[in-house]
N, CA, C and O of each residue as an XYZ file, in Angstrom:
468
protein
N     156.579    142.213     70.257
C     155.632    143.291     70.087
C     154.255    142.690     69.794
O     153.954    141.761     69.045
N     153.518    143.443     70.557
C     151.821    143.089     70.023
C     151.156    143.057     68.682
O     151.907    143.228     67.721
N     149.961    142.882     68.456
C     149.073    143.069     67.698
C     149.288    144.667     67.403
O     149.608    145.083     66.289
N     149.100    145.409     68.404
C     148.710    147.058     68.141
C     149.944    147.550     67.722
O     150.025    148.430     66.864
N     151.282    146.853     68.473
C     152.657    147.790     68.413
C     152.563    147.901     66.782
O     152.705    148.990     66.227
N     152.293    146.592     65.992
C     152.632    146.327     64.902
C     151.938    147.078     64.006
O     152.515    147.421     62.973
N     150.377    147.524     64.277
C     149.444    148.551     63.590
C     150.039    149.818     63.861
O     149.951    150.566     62.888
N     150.620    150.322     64.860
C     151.314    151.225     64.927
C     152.367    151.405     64.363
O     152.802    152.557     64.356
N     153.013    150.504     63.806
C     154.622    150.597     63.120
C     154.010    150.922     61.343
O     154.551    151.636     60.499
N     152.708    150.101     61.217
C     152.113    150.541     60.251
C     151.445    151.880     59.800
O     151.258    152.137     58.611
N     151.253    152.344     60.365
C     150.414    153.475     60.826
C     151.395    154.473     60.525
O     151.223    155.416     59.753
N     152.547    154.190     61.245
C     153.612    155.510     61.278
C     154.067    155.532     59.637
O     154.199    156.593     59.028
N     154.299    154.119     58.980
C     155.143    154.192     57.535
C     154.169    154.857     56.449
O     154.657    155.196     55.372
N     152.988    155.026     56.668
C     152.472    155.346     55.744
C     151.866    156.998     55.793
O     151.580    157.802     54.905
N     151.837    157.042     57.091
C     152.259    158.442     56.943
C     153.497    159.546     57.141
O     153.429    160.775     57.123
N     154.875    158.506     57.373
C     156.014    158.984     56.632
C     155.575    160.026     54.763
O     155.751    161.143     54.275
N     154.758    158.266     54.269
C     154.706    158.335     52.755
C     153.529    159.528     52.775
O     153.159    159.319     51.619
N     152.972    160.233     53.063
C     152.201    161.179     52.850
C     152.328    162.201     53.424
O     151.392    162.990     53.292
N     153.312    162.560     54.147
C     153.708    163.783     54.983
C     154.533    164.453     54.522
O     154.529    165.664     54.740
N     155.598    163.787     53.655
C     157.070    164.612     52.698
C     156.267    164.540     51.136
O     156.039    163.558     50.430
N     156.008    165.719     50.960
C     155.708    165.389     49.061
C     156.745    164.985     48.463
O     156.246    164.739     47.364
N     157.965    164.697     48.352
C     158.785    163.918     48.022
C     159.017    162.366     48.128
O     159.739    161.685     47.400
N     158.302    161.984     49.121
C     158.209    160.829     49.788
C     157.121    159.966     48.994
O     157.125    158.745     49.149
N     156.211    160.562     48.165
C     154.954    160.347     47.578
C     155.341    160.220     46.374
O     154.941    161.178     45.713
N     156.373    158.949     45.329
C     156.782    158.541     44.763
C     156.471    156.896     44.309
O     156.303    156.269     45.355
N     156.375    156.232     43.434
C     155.983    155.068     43.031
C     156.824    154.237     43.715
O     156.422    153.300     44.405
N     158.290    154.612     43.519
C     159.647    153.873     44.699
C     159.184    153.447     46.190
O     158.920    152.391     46.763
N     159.229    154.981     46.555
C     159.038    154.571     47.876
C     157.812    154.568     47.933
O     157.842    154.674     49.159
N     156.462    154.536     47.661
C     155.021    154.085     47.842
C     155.247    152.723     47.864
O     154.824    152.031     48.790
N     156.050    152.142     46.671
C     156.060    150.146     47.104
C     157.164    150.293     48.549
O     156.668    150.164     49.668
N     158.286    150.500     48.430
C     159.023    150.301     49.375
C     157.839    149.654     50.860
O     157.694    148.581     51.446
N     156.947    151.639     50.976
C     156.723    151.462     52.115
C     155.259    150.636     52.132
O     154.624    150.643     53.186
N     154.768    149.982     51.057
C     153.685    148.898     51.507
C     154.508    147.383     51.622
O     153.953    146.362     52.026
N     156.009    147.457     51.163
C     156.206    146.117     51.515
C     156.531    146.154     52.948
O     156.398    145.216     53.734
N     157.103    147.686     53.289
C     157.622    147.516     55.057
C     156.159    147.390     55.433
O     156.036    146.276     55.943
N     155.173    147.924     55.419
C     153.631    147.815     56.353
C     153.876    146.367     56.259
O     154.426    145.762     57.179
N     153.403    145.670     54.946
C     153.567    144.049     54.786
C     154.017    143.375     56.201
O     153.370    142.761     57.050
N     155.538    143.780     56.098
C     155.650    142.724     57.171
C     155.684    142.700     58.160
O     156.399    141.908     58.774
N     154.679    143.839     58.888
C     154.359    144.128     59.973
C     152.942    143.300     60.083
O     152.994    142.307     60.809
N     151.936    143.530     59.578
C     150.733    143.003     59.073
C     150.544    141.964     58.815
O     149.504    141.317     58.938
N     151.536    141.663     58.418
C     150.720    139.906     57.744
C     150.182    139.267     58.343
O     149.010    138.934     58.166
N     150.976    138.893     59.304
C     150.435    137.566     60.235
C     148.891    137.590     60.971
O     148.144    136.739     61.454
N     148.857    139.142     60.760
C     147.421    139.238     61.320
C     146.426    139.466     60.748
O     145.310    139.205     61.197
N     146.711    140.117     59.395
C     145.627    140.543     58.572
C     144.987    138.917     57.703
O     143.889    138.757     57.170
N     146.074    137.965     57.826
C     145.624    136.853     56.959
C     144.549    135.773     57.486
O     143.810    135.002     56.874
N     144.767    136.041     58.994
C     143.269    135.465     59.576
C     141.959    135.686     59.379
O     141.096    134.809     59.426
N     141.633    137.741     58.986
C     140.586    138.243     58.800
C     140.430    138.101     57.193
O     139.411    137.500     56.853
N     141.279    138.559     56.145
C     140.591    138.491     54.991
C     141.924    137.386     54.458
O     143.064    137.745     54.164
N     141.441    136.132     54.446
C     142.215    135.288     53.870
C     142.301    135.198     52.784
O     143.422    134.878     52.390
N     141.076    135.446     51.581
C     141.560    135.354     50.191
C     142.251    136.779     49.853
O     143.286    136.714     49.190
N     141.965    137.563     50.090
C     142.867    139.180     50.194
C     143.909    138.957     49.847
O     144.409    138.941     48.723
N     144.572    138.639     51.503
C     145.935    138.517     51.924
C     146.388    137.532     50.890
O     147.561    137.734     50.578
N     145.797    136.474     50.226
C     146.778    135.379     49.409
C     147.139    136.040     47.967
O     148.179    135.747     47.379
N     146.412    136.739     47.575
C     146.234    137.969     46.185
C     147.460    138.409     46.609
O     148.544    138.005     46.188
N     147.201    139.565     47.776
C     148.079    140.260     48.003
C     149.834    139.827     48.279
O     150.762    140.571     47.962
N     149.963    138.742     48.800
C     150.842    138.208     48.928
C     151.736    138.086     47.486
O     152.894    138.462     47.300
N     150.810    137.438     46.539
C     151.936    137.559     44.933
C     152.038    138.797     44.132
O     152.903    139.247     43.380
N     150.817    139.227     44.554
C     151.111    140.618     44.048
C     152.069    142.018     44.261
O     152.449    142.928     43.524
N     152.253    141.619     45.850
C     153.254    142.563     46.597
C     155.090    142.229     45.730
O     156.010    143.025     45.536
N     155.012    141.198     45.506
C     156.469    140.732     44.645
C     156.622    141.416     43.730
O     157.736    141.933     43.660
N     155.759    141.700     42.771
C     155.715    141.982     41.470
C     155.002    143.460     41.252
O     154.186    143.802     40.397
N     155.603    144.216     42.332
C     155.231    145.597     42.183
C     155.749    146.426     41.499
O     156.680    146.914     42.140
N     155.650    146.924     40.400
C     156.495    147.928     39.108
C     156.329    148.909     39.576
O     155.109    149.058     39.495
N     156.836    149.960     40.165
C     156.526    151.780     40.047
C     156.231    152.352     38.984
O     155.599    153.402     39.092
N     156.601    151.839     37.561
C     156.209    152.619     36.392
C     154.927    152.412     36.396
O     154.241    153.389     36.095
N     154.171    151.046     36.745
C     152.555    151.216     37.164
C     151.692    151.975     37.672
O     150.476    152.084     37.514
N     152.636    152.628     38.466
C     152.141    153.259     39.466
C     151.383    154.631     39.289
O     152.117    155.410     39.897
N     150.142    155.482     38.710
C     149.815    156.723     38.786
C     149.485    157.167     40.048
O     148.782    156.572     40.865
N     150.172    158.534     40.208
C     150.090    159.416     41.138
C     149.028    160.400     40.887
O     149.104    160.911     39.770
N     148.085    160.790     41.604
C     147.221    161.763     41.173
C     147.220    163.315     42.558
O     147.436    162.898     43.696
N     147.101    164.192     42.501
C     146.471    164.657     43.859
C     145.395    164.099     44.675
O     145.405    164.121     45.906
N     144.298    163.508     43.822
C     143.234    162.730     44.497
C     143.637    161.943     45.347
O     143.378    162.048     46.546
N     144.609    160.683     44.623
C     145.257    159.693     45.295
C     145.590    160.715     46.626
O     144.834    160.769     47.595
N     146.941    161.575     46.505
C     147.402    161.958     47.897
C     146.094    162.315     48.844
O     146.017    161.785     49.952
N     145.103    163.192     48.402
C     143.977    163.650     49.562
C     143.436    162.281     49.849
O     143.381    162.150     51.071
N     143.077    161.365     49.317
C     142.357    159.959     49.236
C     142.934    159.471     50.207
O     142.304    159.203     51.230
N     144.386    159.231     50.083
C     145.187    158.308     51.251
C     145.200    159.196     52.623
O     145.191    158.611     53.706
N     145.221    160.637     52.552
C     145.660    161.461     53.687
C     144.426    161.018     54.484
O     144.532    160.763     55.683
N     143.238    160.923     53.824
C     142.046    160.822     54.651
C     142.046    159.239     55.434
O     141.710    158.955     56.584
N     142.510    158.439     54.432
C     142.180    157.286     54.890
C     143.270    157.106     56.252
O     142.932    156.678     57.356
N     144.145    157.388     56.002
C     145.364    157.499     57.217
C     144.662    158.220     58.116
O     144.465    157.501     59.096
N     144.153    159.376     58.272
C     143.317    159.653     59.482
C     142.599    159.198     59.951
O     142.317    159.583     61.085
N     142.040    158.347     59.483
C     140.553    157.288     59.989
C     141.653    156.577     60.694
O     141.815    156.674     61.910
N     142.568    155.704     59.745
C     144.011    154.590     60.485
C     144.129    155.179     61.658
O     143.417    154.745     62.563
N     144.745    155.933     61.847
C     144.779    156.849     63.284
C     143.920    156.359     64.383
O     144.337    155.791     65.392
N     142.992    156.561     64.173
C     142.071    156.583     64.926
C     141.133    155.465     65.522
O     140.459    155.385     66.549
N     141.460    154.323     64.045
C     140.387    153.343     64.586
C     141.066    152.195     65.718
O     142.277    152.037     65.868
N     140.316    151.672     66.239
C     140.768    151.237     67.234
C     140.132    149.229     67.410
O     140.726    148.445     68.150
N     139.326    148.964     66.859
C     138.656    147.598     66.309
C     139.687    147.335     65.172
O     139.907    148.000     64.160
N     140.175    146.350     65.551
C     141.472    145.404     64.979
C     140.722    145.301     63.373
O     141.341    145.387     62.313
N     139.511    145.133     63.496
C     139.406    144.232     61.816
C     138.925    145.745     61.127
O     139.400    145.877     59.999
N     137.971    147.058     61.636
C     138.017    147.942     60.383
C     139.590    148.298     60.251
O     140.117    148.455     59.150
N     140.204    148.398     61.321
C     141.796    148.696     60.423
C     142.367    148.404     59.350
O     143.011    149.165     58.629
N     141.978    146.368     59.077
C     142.239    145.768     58.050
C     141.831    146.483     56.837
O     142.632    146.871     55.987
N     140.419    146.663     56.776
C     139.772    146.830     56.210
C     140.533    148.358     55.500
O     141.192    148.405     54.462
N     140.221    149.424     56.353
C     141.263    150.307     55.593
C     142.561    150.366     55.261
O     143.179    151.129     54.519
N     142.939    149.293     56.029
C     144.771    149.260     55.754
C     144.498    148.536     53.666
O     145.141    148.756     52.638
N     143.567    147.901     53.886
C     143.302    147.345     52.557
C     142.465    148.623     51.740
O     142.081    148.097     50.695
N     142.219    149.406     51.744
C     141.674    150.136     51.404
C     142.590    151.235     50.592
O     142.338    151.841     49.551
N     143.568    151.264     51.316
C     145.033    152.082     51.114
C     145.601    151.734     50.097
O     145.914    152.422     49.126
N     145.782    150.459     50.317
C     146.987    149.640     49.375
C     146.133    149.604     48.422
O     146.754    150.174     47.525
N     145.041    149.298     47.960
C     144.332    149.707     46.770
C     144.434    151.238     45.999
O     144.927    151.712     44.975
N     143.789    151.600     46.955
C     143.858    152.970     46.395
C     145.396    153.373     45.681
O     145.444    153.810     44.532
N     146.584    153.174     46.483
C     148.109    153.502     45.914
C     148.224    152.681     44.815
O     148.615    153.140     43.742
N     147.824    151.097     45.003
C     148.614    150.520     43.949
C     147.644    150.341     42.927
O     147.879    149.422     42.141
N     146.097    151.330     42.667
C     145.153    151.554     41.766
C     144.426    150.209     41.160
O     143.943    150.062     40.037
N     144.489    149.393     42.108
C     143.352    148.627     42.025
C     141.786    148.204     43.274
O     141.726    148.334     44.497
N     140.928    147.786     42.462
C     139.707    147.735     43.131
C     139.990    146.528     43.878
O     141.059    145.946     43.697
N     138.979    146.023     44.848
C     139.026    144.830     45.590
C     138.600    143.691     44.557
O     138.958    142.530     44.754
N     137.801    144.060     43.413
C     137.616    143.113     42.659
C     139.137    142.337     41.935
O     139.413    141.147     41.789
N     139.948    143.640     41.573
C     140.821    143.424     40.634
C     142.012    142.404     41.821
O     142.852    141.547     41.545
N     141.669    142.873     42.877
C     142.808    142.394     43.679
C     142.812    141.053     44.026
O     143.765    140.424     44.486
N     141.405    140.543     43.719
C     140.790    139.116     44.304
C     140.653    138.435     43.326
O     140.091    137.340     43.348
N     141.288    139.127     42.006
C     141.853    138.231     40.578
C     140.350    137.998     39.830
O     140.259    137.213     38.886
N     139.070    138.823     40.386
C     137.857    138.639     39.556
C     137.632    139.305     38.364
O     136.891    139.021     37.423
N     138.612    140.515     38.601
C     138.447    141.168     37.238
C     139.524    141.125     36.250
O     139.942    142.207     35.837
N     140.108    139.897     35.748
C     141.676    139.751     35.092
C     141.193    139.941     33.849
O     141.955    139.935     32.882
């Protein structure tokens, strides 16, 4: 499978996670950023390399009790998944696919790039 099949396999899991309000759980919110994960990796780590290396230890050590759920969060992600949809330039995808996983797992790009410990 391609580059795109694989943004597409991404694309679809995360709006599994925002389409069932049941589905919109701390469980399956990690579940389904570790399945995006390993669709993604290999490609997202070329464009934002210190990101992806954060993200990489951090994805291990994902707690759900961490996890706050807000309504914001759900409208926040619904939107950003529609942009996902749509964009079609390989690197803003990154960019919001990273945008996502922040937003769910409630940290900033600072916090994620270990500047704000």
């Amino acid at each position: 499978m391609n580059i795109y099949g694989h943004l597409n396999k991404v694309t679809r899991i995360f709006l599994d996670l925002v389409s069932e309000p049941s589905n919109f759980n701390p469980p399956k919110i990690i579940d389904g950023l570790r399945e995006s994960w390993t669709y993604i990796e290999k490609y997202i780590k070329n464009a934002q390399p210190k990101w992806t290396s954060n993200w990489d230890k951090t994805i291990v050590n994902l707690d759900p009790n961490e996890l706050a759920i807000s309504e914001d969060m759900v409208k926040d992600t619904r939107k950003k998944i529609e942009k996902l949809m749509k964009e079609r330039r390989v690197k803003d995808y990154f960019i919001l696919y990273i945008s996502i996983v922040e937003g769910l797992t409630n940290k900033s790009e600072l916090e994620s790039e270990g500047i704000l410990e």
